[in-house]
N, C-alpha and C positions, 0 to 999 in steps of 0.2 A: 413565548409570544405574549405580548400585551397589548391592548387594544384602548385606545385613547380616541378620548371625541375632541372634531374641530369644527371650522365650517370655513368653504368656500367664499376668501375675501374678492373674489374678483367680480365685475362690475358685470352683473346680468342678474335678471330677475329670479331664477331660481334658487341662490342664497341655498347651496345645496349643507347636507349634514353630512362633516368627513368622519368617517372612521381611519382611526391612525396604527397600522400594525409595526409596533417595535420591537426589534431584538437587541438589547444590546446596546440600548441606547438610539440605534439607528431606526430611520423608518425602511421597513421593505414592500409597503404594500398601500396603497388608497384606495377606500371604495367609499361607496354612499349608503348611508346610513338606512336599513331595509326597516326602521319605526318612525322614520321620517315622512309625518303623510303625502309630501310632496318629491324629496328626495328619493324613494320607494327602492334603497338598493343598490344605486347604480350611478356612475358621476359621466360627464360628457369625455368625449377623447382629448377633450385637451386639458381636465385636471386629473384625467387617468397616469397621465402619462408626466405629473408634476414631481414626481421624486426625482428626473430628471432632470428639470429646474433644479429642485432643492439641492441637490447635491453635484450640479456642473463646478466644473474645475473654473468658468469663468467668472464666480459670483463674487463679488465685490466683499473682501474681507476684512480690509483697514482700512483706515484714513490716509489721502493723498492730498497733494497739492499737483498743481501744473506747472511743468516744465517745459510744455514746446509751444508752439503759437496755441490760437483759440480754435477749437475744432481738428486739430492733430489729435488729438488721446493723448499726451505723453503726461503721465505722470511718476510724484517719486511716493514713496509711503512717508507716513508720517506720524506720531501720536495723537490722540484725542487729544491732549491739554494744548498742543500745538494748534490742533486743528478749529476746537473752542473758542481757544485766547484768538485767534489769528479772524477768524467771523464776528465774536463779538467787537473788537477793536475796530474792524473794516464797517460793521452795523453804524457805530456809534461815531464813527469819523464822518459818517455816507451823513448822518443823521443834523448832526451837527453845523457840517460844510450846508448841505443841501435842501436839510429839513426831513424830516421822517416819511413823508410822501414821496421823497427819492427811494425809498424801498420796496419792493412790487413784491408778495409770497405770490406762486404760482404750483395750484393744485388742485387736481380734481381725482376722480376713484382708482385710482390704483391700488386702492384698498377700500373694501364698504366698511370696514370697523370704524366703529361712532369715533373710538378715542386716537387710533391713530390715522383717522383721516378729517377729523376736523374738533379737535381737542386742545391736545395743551399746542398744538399749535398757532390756533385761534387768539388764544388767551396771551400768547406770545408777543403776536403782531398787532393784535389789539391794545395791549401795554406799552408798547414800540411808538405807535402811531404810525404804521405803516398806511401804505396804500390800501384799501379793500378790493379782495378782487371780487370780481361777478363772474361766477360760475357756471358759465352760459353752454359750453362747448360741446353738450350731449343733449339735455332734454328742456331747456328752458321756454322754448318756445311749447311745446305740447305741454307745461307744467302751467303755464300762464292761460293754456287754454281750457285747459281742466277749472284754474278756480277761475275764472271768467265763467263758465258755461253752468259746473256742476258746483261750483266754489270748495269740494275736495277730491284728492287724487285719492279717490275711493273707485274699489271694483270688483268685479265677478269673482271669485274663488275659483283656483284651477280646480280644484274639487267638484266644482258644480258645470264644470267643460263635459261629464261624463253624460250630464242629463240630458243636454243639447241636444235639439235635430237638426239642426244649421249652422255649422262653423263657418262663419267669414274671416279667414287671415289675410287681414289686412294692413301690405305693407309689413306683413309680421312673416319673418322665415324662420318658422317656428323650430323646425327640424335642426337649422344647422343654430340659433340663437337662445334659444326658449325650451329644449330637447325634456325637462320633466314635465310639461305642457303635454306633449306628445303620446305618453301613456294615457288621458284622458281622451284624447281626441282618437284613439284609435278602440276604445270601448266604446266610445260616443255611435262609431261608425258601423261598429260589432251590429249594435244597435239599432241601424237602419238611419244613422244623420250623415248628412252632405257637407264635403268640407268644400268650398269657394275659398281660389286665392285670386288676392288684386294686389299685382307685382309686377312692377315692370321687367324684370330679370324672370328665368327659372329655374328658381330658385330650388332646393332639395324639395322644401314642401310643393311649389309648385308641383314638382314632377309627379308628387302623391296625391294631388288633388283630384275632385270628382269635377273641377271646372275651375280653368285657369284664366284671370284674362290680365291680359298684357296690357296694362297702363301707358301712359306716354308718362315718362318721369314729370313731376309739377304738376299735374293738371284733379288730381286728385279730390278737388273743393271742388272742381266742375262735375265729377262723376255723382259726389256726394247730392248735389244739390238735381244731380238730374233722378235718381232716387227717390230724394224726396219729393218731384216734381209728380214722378208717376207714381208715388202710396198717397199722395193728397188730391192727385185727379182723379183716383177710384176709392176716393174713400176707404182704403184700409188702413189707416190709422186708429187709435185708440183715441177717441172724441172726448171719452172722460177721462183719463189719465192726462193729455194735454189741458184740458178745463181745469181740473185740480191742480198739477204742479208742477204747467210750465207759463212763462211769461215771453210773448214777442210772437206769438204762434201766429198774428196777420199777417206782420212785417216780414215773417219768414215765407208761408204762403206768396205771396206777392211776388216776393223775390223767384220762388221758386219756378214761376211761369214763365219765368224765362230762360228755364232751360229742358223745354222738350228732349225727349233720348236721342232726336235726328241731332240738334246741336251743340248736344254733348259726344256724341260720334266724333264726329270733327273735333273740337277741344282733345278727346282723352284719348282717341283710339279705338275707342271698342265701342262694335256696333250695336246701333241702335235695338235693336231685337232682346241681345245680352243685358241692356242697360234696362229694358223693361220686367226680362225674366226674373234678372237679378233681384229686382224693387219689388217683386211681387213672390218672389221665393222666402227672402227676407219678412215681408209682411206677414205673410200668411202662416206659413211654420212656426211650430209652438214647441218648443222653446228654441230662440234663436241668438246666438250671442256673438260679440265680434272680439277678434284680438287682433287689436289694433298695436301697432309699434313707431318707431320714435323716427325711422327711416323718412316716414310722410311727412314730418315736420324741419326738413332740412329743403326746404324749398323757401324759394322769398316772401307765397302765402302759404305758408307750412302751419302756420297757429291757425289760421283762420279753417284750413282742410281739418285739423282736429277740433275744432267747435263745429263743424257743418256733421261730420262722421258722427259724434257725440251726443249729436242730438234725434238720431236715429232711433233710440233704445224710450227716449222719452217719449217719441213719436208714435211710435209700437205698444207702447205699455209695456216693452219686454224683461224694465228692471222690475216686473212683478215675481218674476215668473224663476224657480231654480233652475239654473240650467242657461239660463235668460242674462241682456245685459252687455256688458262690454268689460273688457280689461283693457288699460293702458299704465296703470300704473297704482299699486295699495299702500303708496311709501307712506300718504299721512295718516295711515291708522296708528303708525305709529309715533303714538302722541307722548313722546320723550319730552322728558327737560333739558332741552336744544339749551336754552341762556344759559342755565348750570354749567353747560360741560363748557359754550364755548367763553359766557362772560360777557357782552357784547360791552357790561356797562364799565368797562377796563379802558376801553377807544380812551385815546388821547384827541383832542382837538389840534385842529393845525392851527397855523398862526393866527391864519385869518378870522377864529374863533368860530369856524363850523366843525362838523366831521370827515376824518381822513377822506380824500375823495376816490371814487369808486372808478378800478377798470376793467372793462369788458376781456378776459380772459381770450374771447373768438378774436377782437382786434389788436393779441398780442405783438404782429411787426409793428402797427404804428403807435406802440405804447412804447416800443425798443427805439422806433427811428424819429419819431413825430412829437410825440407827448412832450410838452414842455413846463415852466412854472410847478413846480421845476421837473427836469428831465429824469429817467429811470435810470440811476446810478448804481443799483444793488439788486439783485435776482434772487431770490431763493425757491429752487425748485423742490419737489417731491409727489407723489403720486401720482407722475404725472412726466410727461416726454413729448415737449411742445416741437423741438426740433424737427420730431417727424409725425407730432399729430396736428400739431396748427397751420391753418388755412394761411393762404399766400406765402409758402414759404420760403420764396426768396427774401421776402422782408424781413421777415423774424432771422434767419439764420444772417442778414444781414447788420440785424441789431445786436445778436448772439455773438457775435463776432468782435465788436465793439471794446477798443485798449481800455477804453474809461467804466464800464462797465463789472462788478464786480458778482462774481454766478457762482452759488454754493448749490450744489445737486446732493440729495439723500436719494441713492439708488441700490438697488439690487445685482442689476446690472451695468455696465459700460454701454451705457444708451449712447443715441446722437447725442440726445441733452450733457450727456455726462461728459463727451467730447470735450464744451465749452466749460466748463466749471474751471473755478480756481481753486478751488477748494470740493473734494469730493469724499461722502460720506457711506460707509457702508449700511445698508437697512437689513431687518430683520424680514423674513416672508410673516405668513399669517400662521405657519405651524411652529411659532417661535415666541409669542406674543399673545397676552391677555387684549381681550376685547368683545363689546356688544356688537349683536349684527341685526338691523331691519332685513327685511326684503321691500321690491317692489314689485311683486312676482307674486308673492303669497302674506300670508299674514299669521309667519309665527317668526316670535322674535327668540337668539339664538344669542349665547354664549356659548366663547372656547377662554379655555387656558393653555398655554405651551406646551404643545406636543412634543417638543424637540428642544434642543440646547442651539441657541446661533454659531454657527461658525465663525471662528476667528474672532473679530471687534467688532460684527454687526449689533447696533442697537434699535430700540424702536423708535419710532418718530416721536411719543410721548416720552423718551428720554431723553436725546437727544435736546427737544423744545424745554425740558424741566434745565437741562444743563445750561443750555444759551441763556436760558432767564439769569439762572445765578451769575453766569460771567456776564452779565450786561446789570447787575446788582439789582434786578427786580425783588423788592423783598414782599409782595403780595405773597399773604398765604396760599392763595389757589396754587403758585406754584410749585409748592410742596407736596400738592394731592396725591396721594395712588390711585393706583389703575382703580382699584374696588371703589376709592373713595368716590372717583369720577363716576364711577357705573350706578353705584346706590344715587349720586344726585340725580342723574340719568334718569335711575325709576322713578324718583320721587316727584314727579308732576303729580300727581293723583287724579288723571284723567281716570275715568268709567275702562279704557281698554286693558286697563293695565291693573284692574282689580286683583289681587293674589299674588301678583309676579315680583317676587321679592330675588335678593342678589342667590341667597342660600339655598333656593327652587330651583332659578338656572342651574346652580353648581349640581344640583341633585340629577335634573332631570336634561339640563343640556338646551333644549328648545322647547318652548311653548307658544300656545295658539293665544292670540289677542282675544279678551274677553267683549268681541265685537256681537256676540251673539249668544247663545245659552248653550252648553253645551250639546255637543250632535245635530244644533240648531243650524243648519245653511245661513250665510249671511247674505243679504239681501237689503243692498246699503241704503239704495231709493225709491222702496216698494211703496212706502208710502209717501215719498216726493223727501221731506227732511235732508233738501238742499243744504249745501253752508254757505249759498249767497247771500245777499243781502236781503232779496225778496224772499228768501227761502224756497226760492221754486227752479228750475231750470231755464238757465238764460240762453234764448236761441240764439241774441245776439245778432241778428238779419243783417243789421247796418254796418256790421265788417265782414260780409262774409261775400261781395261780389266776386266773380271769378276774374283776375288780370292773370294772363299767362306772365310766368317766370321773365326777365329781360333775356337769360340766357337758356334761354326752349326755343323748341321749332316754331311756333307761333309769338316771340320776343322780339328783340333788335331785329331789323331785316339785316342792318348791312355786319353786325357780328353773326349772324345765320350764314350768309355769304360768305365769310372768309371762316369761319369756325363751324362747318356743317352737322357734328353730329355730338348729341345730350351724351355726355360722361356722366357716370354715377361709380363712386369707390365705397361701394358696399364694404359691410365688416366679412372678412372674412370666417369660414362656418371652423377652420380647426383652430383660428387665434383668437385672441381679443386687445382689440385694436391693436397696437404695440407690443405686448406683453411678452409675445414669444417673438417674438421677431429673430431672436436669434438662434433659432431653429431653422435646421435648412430645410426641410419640409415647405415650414411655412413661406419663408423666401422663396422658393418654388412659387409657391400659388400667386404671394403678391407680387407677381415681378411680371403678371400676363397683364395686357388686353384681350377679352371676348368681340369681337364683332361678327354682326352678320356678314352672309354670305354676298352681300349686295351692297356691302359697303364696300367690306374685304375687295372683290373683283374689280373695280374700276379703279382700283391703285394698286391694282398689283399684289398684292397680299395673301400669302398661304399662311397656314396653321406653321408658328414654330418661327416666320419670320422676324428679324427684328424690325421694330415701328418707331419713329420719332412719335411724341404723341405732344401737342402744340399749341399754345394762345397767347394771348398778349404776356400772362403774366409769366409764363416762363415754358421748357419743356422736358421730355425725362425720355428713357429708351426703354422700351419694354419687350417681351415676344407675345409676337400673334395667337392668339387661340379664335381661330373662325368656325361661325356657329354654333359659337360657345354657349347658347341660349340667353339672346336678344333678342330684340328686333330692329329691321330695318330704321338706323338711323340714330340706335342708342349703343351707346360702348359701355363696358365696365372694366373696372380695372379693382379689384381687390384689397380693400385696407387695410393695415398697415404695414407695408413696408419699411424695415430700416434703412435710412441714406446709406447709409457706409457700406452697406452690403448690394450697392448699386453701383456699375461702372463709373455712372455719372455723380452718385456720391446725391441722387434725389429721388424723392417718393410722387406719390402720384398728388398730392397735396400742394405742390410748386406751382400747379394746376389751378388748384380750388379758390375760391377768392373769400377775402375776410368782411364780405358783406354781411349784415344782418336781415332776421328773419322779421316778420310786420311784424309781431308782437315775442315777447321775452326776453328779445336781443342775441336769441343765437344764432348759429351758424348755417350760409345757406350751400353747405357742402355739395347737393344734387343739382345744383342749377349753372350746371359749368358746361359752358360749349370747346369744344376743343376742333383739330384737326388731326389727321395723322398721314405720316407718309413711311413707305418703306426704304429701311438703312440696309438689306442685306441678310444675308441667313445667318 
């Protein structure tokens, strides 16, 4: 037996430490790395259970082309130098005819590795003069409100969750999303601290909570603000830590007076009584911290709910405090040399002699059916499975569909996306492949090298991109780089966090802590304000932050309330992540329900197990009932991500969601979808 370290590329904050047991070449065994301060041992059930991935009979092991219509599957195999030549010529035909902004890359984390997820890919389409895309589809909107407020995505250490006497999860289901969180929070408790969840769902954590309250989906800025209504009518605020290092704290007060707890009752759902104890349990308890998550920010005022929440901790004085503070997100401690790896200064100009112009990733059907000057002639997918994770998607699978359209997928699997390619490419996983890895979870940053041999002609994305460069004749040296080469520019910012951390340390030591603090030292990012705004202070920000309910909430449109009566929410579900296993039937189990209450369920007829038409303007899908599934009156959930193809009707619950944007970042306002439902039959 031999024992190889890796790390968990898939998209969630715990960036866990794998250990890899092989015999034989093969792996038999994953756990989590027990010197991992965060990792502690132990990996979640769904990358426990990953050598099944790695080793299904279904994984994509050569290069194809398409042979039956777009969205059939049918492919034949074929060689890399076919598959190469045959992309670049289709690139440079697309580029030529149409202009280089006829090509769209489409990708986001289906891997966190720096290099093959945003690398020599970058560097590729950057030289190309493609389209840029905006990488909106997960946290953009809460990213925008972090440097708006705190001006960086800096935060609590789960480390220091243990000190805590008041855990607020919020919006954060920590248990089925966040699970090395989880050992902190249950010493935290050991200890005599109170965990508060505010979730509109009940969710696993909920159900472990010392006090759960049920949110109305959207309303969230109004709960925040009726909080901070009742810590500044009784004066438990921190009067000197606001004086020192926050800026707006009138405009914020002012505002604030206008949401007593009785009128936030009304707004959010949870009464008046809860919304005072709350504000006053939060204040007063020493050390009290929030983990807040990315769910709240997928509403229409989802940025502005995470600057109103965010400003709680500066309010409290509570970033003084270990223990104290808020988590949303530690991605930019890690202060990389991002231009190195990606190059930006490679961009080609388009004709009109500005820069490639940029498209919003969330409004990918009207980038496929709408976008014109010129239209999207070329797709190149990877990290990524728009088919069944982009919003409105009878558009997208409409544009997906498209004879003129040319769609290269780098996948692992026979995704929906993979359906439509003309060209389809086998990828490597992460126990296959060299790479650096951030968290936004914690803050130690993490190499692996290949655990494993790829089956069959799987390559990595950073090969693959090195290969397209040469057949498309880029003779820039960057594309010649290696993986190391790419990683040392990587280190080489010479930011203060990254004192010591050289390529030959990783290799030694595998993961290390950012040098954010001295060693054994808590960090403790805004004890003394050293904001990275402009003013250097915490921006409350008052004058975005009024409460408008959602257009598509119970307090929104009246007459889409009227014919669409009840708030959808397609939470991630707790054993996938997003897409990724979808082809697990487990999983297809879970995303294939509706949960409603029992008082929705009844007046249409609905048992547990029924099938449900589920229904709005933008399209509808067939699901089965699960009643009182932990809702409430008037909210449904439906679980994400399902794959289409493993749907009678061949659709997810995303045919549903609409490709609105959120007020600030541009992303996605997945939660704010009114639906109907009626029952089809057992």
């Amino acid at each position: 037996m031999e024992i190889r370290h890796s790390v968990c590329a898939l998209d969630c904050p715990d960036a866990c430490s794998v250990l890899v047991h092989v015999e034989d070449g093969r792996a038999v065994k994953l756990r989590g790395n027990p010197a991992h301060p965060v990792t502690r041992g132990f990996l979640c059930g769904k990358v426990a259970q990953y050598l099944e991935r790695q080793y299904s009979p279904e994984r994509l092991l050569y290069p194809q082309k398409r042979t039956g219509a777009k969205g059939e599957g049918r492919f034949e195999r074929i060689s890399w130098d076919e598959a190469l030549d045959t992309i670049a010529r289709r690139l440079d035909e697309t580029a030529r005819a149409h202009g280089p902004e006829s090509i769209l890359p489409y990708s986001y984390a289906g891997t966190m590795g720096l290099l093959n997820g945003a690398g020599m890919d970058r560097r590729f389409f950057h030289r190309l003069g493609a389209s840029r895309l905006d990488r909106t589809i997960c946290s953009a909107a809460g990213a925008a409100a972090l440097a708006a407020t705190l001006g960086q995505r800096l935060g609590t250490e789960p480390e220091q969750f243990k000190h805590s006497k008041l855990i607020v999860a919020w919006g954060a289901n920590i248990h089925g999303t966040n699970v090395h969180l989880w050992p902190f929070i249950v010493e935290a408790r050991r200890n005599g601290a109170k965990l508060w969840v505010i979730d509109p769902l009940r969710t696993r954590t909920a159900a472990l909570a010392d006090r759960h309250l049920a949110i109305y989906p959207g309303s969230d800025l109004a709960l925040a603000l009726g909080l901070i209504h009742v810590i500044l009518n009784e004066k438990l605020h921190d009067a000197d830590y606001v004086a020192r290092f926050t800026h707006g704290f009138d405009a914020l007060a002012d505002l604030a007076r206008a949401y007593p707890p009785e009128r936030v009752a009304t707004l959010t759902g949870i009464d008046a009584p809860d919304v005072v104890q709350l504000a006053r349990a939060y204040a007063t308890t020493r050390p009290a911290v929030i983990r807040l998550n990315y769910g709240i920010q997928r509403g229409e005022r989802g940025g502005a709910a995470i600057r109103a929440i965010t400003a709680l901790p500066a309010l409290t004085g509570s970033w003084k405090e270990i223990g104290g503070g808020l988590q949303l997100s530690t991605s930019q401690a890690f202060e990389l040399n991002r231009a190195a790896l990606e190059m930006p200064e490679l961009q080609q100009r388009s004709a009109l002699g500005r820069p490639a112009r940029i498209v919003n990733m969330t409004e990918l059907g009207k980038a496929l059916t709408e976008l014109d000057s010129p239209c999207v002639h070329a797709l190149v997918v990877y990290n990524s499975n728009p088919a069944a994770i982009a919003p409105h998607q009878n558009k997208v699978l409409r544009g997906m569909r498209r004879n003129d359209l040319f769609t290269v997928v780098l996948e692992q699997f026979q995704t929906d996306t993979a359906d439509y390619a003309d060209i389809l490419l086998p990828s490597t996983t992460f126990l296959e492949h060299s790479d650096l890895y951030f968290a936004y979870g914690h803050y130690y940053l993490q190499l692996a090298r290949p655990a494993l041999t790829p089956p069959g002609e799987a390559r990595s994305n950073v090969d693959v991109f090195r290969a397209l460069a040469e057949r498309m004749g880029f003779e820039d040296a960057c594309f010649k780089d290696t993986e190391d080469g790419m990683m040392r520019a990587l280190l080489g910012s010479g930011h203060r966090f990254l004192d010591g951390i050289t390529l030959e340390r990783l290799d030694r030591e595998h993961s290390i802590r950012l040098s954010v603090s001295p060693v054994d030292t808590p960090f403790l990012p805004f004890a003394e304000g050293a904001f990275g705004t402009p003013s250097g202070k915490c921006e409350f920000g008052a004058e975005t932050l009024e409460y408008v309910p959602p257009v598509e909430s119970r307090l929104g449109d009246a007459d889409l309330r009227r014919r669409f009566p009840i708030e959808l929410i397609s939470s991630k579900n707790d054993d996938s992540m997003n897409s990724t296993f979808g082809h697990r039937g487990s999983v297809d189990g879970q995303t294939s329900l509706l949960y409603l209450h029992t008082s929705d369920a009844g007046p249409r007829g609905i048992q547990t197990g029924d099938r449900v038409r589920v229904f709005n303007d933008r399209g509808s899908l067939m699901l089965r009932a699960e009643v009182n599934g932990g809702v409430r009156p008037g909210v449904a959930r439906s679980p994400s991500v399902r794959w289409n193809k493993r749907a009678q009707d061949r659709r997810n619950v995303n045919v549903l969601t609409s490709d609105g944007l959120t007020d600030i970042g541009g992303g996605p306002v997945f939660y704010s979808c009114l639906v109907e439902v009626e029952r089809c039959g057992d």
